[in-house]
Residue frames relative to the residue before (quaternion, step in Angstrom):
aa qw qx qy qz dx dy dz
X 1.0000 0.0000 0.0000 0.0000 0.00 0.00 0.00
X 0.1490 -0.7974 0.5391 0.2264 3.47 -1.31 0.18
X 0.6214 -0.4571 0.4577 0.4421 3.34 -1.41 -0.11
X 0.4971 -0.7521 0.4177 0.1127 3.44 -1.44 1.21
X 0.6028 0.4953 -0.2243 0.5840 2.87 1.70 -0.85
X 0.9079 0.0170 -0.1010 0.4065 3.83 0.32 -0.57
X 0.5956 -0.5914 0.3676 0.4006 3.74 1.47 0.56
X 0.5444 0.5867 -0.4953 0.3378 3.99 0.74 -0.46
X 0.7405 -0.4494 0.3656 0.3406 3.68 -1.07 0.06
X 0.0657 -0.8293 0.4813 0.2762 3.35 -0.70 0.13
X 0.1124 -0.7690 0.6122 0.1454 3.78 -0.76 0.43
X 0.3172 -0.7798 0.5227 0.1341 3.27 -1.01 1.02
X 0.2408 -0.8691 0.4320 -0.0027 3.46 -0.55 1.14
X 0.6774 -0.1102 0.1558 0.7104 3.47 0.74 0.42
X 0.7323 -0.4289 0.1669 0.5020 3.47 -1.10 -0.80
X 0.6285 0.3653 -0.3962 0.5608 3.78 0.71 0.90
X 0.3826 -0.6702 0.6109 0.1769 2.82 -1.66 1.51
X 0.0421 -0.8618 0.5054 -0.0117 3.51 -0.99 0.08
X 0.1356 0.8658 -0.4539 -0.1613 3.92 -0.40 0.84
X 0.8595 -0.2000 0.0022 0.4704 3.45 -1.62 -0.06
X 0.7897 0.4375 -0.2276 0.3650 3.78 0.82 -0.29
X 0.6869 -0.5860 0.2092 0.3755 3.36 1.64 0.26
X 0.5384 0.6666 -0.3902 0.3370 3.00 1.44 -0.06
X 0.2206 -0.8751 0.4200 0.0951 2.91 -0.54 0.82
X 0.0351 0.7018 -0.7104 -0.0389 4.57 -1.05 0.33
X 0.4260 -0.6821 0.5885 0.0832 2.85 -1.51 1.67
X 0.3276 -0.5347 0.6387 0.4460 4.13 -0.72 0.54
X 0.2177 -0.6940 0.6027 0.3284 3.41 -1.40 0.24
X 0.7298 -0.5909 0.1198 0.3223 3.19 -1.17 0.49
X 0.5074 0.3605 -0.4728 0.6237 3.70 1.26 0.67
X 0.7053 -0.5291 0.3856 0.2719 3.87 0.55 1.06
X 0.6020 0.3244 -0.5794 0.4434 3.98 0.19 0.17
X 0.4528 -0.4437 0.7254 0.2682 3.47 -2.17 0.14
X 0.1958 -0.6082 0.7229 0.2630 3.33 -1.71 0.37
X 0.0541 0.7951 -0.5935 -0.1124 3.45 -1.09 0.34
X 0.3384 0.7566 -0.4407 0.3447 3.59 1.20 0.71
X 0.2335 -0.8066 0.5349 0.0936 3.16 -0.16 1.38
X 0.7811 0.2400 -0.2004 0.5404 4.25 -0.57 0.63
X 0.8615 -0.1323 0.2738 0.4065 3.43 -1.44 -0.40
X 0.2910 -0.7831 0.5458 0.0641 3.75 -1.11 1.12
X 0.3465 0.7866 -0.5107 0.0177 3.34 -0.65 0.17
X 0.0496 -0.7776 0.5978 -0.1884 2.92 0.14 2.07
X 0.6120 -0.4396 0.2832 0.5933 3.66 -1.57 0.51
X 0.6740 -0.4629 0.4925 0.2982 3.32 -1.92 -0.48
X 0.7118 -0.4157 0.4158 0.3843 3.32 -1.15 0.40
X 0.7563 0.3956 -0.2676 0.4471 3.51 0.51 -1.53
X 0.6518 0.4334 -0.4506 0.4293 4.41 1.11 -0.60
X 0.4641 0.7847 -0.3164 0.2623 3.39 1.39 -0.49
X 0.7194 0.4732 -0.1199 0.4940 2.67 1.23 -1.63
X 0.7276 0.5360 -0.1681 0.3936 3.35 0.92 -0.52
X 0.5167 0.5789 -0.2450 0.5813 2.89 1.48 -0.84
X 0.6884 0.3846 -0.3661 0.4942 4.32 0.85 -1.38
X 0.6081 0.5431 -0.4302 0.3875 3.76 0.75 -1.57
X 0.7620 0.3094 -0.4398 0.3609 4.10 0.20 -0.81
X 0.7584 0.4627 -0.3077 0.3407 3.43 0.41 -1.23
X 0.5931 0.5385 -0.4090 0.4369 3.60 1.18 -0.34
X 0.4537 0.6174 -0.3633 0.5301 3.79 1.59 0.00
X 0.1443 -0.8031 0.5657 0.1192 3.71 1.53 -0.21
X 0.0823 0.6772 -0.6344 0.3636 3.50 0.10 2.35
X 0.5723 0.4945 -0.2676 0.5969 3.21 1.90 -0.32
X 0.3604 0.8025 -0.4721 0.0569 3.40 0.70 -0.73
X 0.6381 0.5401 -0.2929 0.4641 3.55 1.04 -0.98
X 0.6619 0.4395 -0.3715 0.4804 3.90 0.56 -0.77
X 0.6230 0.5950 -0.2941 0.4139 3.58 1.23 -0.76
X 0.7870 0.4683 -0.1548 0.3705 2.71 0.76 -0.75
X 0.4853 0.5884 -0.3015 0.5722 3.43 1.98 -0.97
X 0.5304 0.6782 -0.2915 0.4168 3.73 1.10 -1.18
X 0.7767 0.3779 -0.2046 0.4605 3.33 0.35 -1.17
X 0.5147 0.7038 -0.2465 0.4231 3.69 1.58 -0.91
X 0.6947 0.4385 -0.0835 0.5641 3.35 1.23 -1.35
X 0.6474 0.5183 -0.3574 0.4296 3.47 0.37 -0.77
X 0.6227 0.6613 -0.2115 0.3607 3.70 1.11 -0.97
X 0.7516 0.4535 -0.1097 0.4663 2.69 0.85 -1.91
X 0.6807 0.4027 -0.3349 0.5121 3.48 0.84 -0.95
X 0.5091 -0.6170 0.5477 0.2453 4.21 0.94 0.19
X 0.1396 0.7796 -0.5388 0.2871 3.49 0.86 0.56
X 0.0874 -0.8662 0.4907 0.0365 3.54 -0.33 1.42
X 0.8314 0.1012 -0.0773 0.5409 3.40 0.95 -1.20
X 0.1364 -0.8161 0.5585 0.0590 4.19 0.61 1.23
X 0.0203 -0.6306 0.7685 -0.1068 3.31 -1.08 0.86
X 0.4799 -0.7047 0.5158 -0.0840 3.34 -0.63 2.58
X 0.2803 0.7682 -0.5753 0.0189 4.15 -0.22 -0.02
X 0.8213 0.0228 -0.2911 0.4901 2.85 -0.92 2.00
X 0.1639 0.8068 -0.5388 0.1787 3.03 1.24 1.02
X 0.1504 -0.8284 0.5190 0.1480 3.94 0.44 -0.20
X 0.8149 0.1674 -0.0628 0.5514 3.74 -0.03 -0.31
X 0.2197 -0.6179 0.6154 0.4373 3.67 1.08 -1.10
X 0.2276 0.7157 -0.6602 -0.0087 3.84 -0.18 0.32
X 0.5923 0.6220 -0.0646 0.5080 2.91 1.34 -1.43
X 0.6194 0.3551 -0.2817 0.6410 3.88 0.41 -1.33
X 0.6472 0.4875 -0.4820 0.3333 3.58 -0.55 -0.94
X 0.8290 0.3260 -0.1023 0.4428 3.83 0.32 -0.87
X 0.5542 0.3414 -0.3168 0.6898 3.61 1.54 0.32
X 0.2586 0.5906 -0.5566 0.5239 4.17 1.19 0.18
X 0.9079 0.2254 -0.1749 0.3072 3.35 -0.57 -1.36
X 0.6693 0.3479 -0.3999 0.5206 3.75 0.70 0.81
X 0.7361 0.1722 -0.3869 0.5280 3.56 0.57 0.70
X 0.7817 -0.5618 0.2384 0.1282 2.92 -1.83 0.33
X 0.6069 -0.0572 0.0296 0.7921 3.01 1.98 -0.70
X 0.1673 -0.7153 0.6704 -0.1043 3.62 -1.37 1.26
X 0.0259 0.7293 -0.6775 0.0918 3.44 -1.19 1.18
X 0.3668 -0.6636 0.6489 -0.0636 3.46 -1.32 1.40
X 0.0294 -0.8316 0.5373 -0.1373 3.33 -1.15 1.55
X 0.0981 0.7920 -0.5093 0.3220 3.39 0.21 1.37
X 0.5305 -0.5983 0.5505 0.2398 3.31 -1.39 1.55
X 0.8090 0.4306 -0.1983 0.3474 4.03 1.03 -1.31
X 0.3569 -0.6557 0.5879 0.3116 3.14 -0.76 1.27
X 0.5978 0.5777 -0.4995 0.2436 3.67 0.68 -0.36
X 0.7293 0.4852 -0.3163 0.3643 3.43 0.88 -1.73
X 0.7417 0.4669 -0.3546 0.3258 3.55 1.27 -0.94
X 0.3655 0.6054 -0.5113 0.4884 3.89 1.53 0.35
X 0.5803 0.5119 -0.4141 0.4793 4.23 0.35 -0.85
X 0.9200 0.2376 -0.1610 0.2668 3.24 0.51 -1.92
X 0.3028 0.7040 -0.4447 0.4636 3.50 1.85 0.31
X 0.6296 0.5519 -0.2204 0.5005 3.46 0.31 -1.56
X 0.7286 0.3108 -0.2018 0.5761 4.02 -0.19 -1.05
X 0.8711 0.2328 -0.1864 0.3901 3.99 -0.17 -0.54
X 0.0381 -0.7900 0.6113 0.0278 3.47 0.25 0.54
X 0.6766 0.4206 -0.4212 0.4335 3.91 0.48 0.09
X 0.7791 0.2794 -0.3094 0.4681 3.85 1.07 -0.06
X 0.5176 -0.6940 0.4669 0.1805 3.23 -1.20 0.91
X 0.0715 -0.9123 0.4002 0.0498 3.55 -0.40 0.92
X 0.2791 -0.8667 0.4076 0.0689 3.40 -0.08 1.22
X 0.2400 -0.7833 0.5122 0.2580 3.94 -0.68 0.28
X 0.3868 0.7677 -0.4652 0.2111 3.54 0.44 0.65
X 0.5901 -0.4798 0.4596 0.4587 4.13 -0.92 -0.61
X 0.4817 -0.5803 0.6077 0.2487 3.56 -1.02 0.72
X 0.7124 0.3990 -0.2402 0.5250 4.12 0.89 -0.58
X 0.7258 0.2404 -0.2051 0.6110 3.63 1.52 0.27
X 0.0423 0.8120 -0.5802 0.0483 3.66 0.97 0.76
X 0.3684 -0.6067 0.6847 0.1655 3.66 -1.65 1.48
X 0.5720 0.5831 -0.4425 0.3702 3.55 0.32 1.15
X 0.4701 -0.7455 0.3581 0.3082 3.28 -0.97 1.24
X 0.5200 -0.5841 0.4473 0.4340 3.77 -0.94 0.17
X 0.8066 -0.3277 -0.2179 0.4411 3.01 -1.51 1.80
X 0.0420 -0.7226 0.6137 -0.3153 2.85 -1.12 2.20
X 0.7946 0.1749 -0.0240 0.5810 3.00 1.01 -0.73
X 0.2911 -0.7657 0.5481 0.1688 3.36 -0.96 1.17
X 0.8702 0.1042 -0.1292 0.4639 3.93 1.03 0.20
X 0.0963 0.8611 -0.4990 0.0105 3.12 -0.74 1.26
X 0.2320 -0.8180 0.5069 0.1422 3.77 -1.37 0.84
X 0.0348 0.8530 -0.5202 -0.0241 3.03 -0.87 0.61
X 0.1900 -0.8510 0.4573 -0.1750 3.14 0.02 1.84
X 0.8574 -0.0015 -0.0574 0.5114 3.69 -0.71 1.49
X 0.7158 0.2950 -0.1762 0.6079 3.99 1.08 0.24
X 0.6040 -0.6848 0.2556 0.3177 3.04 -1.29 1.51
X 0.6554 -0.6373 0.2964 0.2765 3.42 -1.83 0.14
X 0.2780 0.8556 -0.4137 -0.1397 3.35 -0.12 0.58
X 0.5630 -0.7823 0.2509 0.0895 2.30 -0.76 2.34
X 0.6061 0.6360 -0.2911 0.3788 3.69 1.15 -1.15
X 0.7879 0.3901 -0.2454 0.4084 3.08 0.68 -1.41
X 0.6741 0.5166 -0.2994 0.4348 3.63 1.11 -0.06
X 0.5545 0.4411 -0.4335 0.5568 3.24 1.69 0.29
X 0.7915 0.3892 -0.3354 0.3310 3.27 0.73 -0.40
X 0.6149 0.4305 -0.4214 0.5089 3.80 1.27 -0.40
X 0.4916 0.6374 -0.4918 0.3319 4.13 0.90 0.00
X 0.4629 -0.5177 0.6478 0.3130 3.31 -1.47 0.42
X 0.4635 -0.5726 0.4660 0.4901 4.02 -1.21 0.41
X 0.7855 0.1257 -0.2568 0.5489 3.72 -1.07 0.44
X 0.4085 0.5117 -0.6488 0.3878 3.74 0.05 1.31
X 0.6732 -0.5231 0.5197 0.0551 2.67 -2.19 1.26
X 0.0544 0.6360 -0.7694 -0.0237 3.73 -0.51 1.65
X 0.2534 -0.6797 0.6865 0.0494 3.90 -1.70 0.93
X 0.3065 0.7652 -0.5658 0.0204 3.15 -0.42 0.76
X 0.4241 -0.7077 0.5500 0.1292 3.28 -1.34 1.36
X 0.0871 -0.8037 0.5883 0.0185 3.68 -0.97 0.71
X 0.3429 -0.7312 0.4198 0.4142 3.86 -0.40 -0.18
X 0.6538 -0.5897 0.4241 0.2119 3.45 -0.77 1.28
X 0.7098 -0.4767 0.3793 0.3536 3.89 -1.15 0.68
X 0.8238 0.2782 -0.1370 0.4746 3.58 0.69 -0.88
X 0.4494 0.7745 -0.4197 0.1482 3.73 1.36 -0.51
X 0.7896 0.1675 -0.1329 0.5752 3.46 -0.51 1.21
X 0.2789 0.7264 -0.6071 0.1609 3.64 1.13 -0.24
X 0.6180 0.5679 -0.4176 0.3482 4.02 0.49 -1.06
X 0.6228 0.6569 -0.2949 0.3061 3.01 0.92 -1.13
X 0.6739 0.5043 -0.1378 0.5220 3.37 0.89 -2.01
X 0.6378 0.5024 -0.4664 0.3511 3.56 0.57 -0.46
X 0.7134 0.4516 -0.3067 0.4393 3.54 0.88 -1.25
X 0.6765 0.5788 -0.2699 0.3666 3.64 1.17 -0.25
X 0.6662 0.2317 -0.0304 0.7082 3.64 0.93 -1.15
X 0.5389 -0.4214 0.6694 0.2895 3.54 -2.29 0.72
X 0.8331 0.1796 -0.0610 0.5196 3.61 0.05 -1.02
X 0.0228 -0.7275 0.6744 -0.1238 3.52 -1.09 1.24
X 0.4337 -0.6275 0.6370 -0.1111 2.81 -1.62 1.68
X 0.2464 -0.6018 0.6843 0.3300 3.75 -1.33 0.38
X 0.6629 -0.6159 0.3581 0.2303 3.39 -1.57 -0.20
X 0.4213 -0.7707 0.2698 0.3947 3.26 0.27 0.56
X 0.2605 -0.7725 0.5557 0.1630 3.96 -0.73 0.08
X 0.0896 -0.7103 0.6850 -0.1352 3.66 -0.97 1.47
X 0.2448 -0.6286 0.7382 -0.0018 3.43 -1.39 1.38
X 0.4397 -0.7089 0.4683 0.2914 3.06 -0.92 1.05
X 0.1027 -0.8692 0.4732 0.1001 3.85 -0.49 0.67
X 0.2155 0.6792 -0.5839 0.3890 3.50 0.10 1.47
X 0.5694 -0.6661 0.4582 0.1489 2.87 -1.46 1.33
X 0.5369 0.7502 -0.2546 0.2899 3.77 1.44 -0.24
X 0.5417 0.7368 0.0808 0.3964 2.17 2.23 -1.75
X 0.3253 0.7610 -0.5404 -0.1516 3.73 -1.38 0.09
X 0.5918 -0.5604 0.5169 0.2619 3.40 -0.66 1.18
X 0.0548 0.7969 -0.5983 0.0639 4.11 0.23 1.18
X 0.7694 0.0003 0.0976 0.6313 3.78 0.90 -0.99
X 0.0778 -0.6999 0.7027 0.1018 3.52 -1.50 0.62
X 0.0321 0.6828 -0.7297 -0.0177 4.06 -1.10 0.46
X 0.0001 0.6157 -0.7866 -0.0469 2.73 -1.98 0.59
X 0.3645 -0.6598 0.6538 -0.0660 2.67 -1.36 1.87
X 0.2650 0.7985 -0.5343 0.0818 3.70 -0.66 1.25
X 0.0930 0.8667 -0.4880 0.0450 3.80 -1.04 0.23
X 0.2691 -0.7892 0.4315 0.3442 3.51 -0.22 0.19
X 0.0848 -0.8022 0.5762 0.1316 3.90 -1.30 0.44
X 0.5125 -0.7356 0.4427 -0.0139 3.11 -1.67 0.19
X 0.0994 -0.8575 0.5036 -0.0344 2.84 1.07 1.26
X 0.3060 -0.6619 0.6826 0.0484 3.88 -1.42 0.95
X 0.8684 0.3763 -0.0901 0.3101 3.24 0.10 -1.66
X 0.3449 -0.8118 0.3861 0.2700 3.62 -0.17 0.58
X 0.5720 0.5184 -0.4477 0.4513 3.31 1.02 0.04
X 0.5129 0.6364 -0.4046 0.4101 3.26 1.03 -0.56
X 0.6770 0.4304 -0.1788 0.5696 3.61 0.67 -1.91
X 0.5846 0.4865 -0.4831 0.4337 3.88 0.59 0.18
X 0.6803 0.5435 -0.2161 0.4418 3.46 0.81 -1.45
X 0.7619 0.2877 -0.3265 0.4798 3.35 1.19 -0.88
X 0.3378 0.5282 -0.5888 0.5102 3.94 0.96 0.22
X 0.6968 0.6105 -0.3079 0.2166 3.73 -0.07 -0.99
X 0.7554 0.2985 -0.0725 0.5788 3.23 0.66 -1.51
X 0.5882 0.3814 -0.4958 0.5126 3.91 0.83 0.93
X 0.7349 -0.5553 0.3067 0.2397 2.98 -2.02 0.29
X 0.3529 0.6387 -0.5114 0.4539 3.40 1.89 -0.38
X 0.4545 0.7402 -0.4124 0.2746 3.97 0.11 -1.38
X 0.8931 0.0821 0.0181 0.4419 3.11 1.05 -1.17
X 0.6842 0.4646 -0.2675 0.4944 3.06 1.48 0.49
X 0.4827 0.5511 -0.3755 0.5678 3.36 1.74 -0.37
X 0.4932 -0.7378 0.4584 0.0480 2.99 -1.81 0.95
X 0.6438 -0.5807 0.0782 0.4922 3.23 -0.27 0.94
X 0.4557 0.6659 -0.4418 0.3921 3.76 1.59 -0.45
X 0.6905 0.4778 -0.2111 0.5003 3.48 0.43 -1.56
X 0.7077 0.2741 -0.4072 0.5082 4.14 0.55 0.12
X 0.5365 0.4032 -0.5801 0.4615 3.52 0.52 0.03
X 0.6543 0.4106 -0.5246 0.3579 4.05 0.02 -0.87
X 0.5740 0.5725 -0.4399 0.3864 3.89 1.08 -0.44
X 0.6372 0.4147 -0.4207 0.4950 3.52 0.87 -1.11
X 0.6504 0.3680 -0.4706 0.4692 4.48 0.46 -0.55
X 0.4383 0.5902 -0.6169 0.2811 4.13 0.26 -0.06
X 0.0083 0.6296 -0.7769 0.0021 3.33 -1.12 0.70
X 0.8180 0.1266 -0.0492 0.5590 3.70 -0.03 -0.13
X 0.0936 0.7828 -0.6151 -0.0130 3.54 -1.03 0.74
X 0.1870 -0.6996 0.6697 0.1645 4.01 -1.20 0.47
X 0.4302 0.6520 -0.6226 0.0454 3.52 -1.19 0.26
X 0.9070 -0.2056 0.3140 0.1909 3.01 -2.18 -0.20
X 0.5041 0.6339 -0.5815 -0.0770 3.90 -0.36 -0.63
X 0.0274 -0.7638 0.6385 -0.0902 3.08 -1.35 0.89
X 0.3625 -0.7278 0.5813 -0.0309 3.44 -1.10 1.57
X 0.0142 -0.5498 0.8241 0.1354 3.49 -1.89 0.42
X 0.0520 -0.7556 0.6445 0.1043 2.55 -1.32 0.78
X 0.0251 -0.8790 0.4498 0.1563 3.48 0.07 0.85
X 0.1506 0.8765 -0.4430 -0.1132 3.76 -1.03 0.18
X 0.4632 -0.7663 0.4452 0.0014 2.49 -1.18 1.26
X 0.2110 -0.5851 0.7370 0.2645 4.29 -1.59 0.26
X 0.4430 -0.4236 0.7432 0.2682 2.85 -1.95 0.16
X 0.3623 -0.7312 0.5440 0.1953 2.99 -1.55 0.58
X 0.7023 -0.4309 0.3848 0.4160 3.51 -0.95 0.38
X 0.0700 -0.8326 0.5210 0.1744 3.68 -0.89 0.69
């Protein structure tokens, strides 16, 4: 990692990183570093919570699990997570590489995922301003948060592994039905940079069964409807007692090319 403020290395010394110029970042005491210079504006406390209570129900379990499948195979040594938010995801790709860093705007999500992962280092900073030297890392993933493409050409080793996870045409399609008169699939974007090759695409899909309504709250929460649906379409969430739908994943991944 490096220092935000002046670019020098950082070496971590006990519990405080620190580089050639004195600056100094305390681990806090569930063990991530902030390194977010100015103003914060990670999710909230309350999508947090929702966001750990569903996925820790492991309705995701399959992408997790495909995650960890891939990381292996491709020999992924140093993984560097961006927008990792809880660590559902990091936590369970932790244990097949050698060293594992987590990026997240919330000091909240990275307190959950500090606490649960003691093998990956979690950092508060921007994914579009990564505290990471340029090619450092031979694999990154970036799962459910936008792409930034630059900074993953430039902190990648040449032939490292960028993973990114998108939601599939139908993901949640149940969902949207009980919510909206008129329902759309999702659209689907390949990342198109010349840095870039398209080596492998998967799609991870299945259908679940949510019972519990807090659950189907938590997962209303930590999507984008949350905030675009109208106040009609959350009351039919608050009557859901039982929900079926769709989830489906791309996962698309990609090498840097040689420069």
């Amino acid at each position: 990692m490096i220092c935000p403020k002046c670019g020098a290395k950082l070496v971590c010394c006990e519990k405080t990183f620190r580089c050639e110029n004195n600056h100094t970042y305390d681990r806090a005491r569930q063990g991530y570093v902030n390194l977010m210079l100015g103003g914060n504006h990670g999710d909230s406390k309350e999508m947090v919570a929702a966001r750990h209570r569903f996925l820790n129900a492991d309705y995701y379990h399959l992408l997790k699990e495909r995650l960890e499948e891939i990381v292996t195979r491709l020999q992924v040594r140093v993984l560097l997570d961006l927008g990792c938010g809880e660590g559902y995801y990091t936590s369970g790709m932790s244990r097949h590489v050698a060293e594992c860093y987590g990026v997240d705007l919330s000091k909240d999500a990275l307190k959950i995922a500090s606490r649960m992962d003691k093998h990956t280092q979690y950092v508060v900073a921007s994914i579009f301003r990564l505290p990471f030297e340029d090619e450092s890392v031979d694999g990154i993933t970036n799962i459910f948060a936008p792409a930034p493409v630059d900074e993953c050409a430039r902190v990648l080793k040449n032939r490292g592994i960028y993973i990114r996870v998108a939601p599939h045409r139908r993901h949640l399609y149940g969902l949207k039905k009980k919510l909206y008169d008129q329902v759309y699939e999702n659209e689907m974007e390949l990342i198109k940079d010349e840095r870039f090759e398209l080596i492998e695409r998967v799609k991870v899909e299945d259908v679940i069964h949510i019972d519990d309504h807090d659950d189907i709250e938590a997962l209303f929460m930590m999507t984008p409807y949350y905030w675009k649906s109208s106040k009609e379409a959350a009351h039919k969430v608050a009557e859901m007692e039982s929900l079926d739908t769709e989830i489906a994943f791309d996962i698309q991944i990609y090498r840097k090319k040689d420069c």
